[in-house]
C-alpha positions, 0 to 999 in steps of 0.5 A: 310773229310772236313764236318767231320772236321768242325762237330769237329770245331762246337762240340769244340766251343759248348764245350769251351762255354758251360764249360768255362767263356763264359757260362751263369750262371745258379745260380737264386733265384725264388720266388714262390706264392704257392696257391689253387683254392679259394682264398680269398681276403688275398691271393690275397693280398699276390701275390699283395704285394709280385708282387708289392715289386719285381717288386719295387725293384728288376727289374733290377734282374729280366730283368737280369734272375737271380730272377724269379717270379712264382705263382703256384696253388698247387691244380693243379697235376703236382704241388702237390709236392710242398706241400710236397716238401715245407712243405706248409699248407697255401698259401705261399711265398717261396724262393728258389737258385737253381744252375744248375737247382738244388736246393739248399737252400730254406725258406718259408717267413711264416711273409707274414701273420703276415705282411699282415696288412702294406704294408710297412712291407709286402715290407721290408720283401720282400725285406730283405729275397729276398735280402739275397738270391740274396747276395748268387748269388755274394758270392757263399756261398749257405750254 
């Protein structure tokens, strides 16, 4: 009875935490670099500035949990949905808010090519859209 007893504790502590304002949100931004095997020297650009603005302006985001980086090569199997998931046609940068591990809303940043040319731009770009998709985490309006 006594061990049956405190199984109940366990199990009503594991419930108050995981439904209640003790609970981890689960609300994130990922920013995806999607890519194929060959790579030329415009693509690795594009990872480079897209690594480089994250990481100048969005770091105290990204130790926080709720902005995450991947760089994913669509050519790999367990990756080719996204190319139809994403409509991607080219190597892309791609944000997506997912919410309890379901996405939500997401936007292909197709200005990474036209930008390629100036760094500072490239960042602005960045930047802007990944901030834009942050904002949503503190208002909660996904639409």
């Amino acid at each position: 009875m006594k061990k049956l007893f405190s199984v109940f504790i366990v199990f009503t502590v594991l419930c108050v935490f995981s439904s209640g304002s003790f609970a981890q949100s689960t609300t994130k931004v990922i920013v995806y670099y999607f890519h194929t095997t060959f790579r030329c020297s415009s693509c690795h650009k594009i990872e480079q500035y897209t690594e480089g603005a994250l990481r100048e302006y969005f770091e105290k985001e990204i130790e926080s949990g709720d902005l995450a980086y991947r760089e994913i090569n669509v050519e790999d199997k367990e990756n080719q949905h996204f190319v139809k998931d994403y409509q991607i046609y080219t190597k892309s940068v791609v944000l997506s808010l997912s919410e309890g591990g379901k996405e939500i809303k997401f936007k292909n940043l197709e200005k990474v090519w036209q930008y390629l040319g100036n760094r500072d731009k490239f960042y602005e770009y960045i930047k802007g859209e990944t901030q834009s998709f942050l904002d949503v985490l503190k208002t909660g309006d996904g639409s």
